[in-house]
N, C-alpha and C positions, 0 to 999 in steps of 0.2 A: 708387241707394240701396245702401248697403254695410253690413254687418253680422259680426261675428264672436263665438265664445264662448268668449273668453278665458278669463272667469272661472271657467267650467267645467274648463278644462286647469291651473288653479292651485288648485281643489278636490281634484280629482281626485290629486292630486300631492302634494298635504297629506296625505289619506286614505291613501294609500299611504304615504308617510314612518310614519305614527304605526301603524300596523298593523305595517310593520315591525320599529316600535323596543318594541311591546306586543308582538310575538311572540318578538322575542330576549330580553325580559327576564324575558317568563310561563315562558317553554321553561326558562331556565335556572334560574329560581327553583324550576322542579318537579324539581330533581335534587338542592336540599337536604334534608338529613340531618331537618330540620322535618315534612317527610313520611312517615318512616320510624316515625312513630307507631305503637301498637300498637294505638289506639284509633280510626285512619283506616282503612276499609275498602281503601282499596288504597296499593298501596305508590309510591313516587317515581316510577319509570320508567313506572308507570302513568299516571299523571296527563300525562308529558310524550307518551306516544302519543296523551292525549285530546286536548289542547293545540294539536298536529300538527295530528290528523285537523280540528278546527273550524277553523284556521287556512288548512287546505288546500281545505277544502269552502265555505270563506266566501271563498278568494280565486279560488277556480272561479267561483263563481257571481258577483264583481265583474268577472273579467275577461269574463266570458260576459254582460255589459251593452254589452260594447264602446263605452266612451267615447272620441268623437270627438268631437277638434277640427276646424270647421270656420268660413272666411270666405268668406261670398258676396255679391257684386255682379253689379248687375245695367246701372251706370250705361256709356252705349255700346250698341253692335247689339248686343251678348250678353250670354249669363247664363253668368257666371264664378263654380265653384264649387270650392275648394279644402281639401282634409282630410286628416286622417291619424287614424290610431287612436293614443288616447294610451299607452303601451306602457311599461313599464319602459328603462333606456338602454339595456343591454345589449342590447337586442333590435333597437332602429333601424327604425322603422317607417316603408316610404315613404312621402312625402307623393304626393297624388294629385290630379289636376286635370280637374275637366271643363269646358267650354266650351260652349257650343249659342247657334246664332245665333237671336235674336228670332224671325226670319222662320221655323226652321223647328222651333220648341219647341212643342210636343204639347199636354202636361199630365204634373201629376205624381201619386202615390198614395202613401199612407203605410198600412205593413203594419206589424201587430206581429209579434214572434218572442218566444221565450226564454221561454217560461212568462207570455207577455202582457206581459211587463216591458219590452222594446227594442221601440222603434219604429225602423223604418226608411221613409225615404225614398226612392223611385223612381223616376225622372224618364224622363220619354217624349219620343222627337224624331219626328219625322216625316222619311221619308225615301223616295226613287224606289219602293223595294221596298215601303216601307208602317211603322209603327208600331215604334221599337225603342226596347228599354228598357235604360239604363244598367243596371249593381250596384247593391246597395242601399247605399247610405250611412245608418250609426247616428244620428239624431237624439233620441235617449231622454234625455239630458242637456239638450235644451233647456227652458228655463221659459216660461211664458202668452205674455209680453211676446216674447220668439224664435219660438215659433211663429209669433205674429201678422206677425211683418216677416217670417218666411219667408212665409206664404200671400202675404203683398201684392206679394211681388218673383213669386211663382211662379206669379200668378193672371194 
C-alpha cells in the first residue's frame, strides 16, 4: 500500500502565496496619506508596525506547525517512508528517508507538540541493543482518511 499527501504540500503553498501578496499590499496600503487622518487614533507608520507584528506572529506560528510532505509504502520487506518539511524555496529543505524492514519494525506512537496543535509521528525498530526510535516526523497536516492508511500500513 502506498500513500502520500500531496494535497496538503499544494495547500499549504497557496496559503503561503496569498499571505504573501495580503501582506505586501496591507503594509503598503498603511503608508498612505488616507491614514494621516486627524480623526484616526494613530497615524500611518503605526498601523504598518501592527500589520508587521500580526504578519510576523501569524507566520511564527504557521511555520511552527511544520508542514510535512510526506509518502509512505509499505508494499516489499519494508516500510518505506519519505518527507521533507514544506519550507519556502529559498530555504531548500532536505528530503529525508526512512526504511525499516518488516522483520524488525517495533511500533509507532504519535506525540503532540506546539501548543497541542502538531502531532508527530515516531516510529520504533527493534534492534540487538534493544528498542530505537527514529525523529519525530510532523503528521498534523494529515486528514481522517490519511491517518486511517497510516495506522493500517503501521499496525
Amino acid at each position: 500500500m502506498e500513500f502520500d499527501n500531496t494535497n496538503v504540500l499544494y495547500k499549504v503553498l497557496k496559503y503561503e502565496l496569498f499571505a504573501t501578496i495580503a501582506f505586501g499590499s496591507t503594509f503598503g496600503v498603511a503608508f498612505l496619506d488616507i491614514y494621516n487622518n486627524p480623526y484616526l487614533p494613530l497615524k500611518g507608520y503605526q498601523y504598518a508596525i501592527i500589520i508587521f507584528l500580526i504578519f510576523f506572529f501569524g507566520g511564527f506560528f504557521w511555520y511552527g506547525l511544520h508542514h510535512t510532505y510526506i509518502s509512505v509504502n509499505n508494499a516489499g520487506e519494508d516500510i518505506i517512508i519519505k518527507y521533507f518539511r514544506i519550507l519556502p524555496k529559498f530555504i531548500r529543505p532536505k528530503p529525508k528517508m526512512i526504511k525499516i524492514p518488516k522483520s524488525t519494525y517495533h511500533s509507532y506512537q504519535i506525540e503532540r507538540s506546539f501548543f497541542g496543535l502538531r502531532k508527530n509521528l515516531i516510529l520504533l525498530q527493534r534492534t540487538k541493543k534493544g528498542v530505537v526510535k527514529y525523529p519525530p516526523i510532523s503528521i498534523g497536516s494529515f486528514n481522517a482518511d490519511q491517518m486511517n492508511k497510516l495506522e493500517l500500513i503501521l499496525k
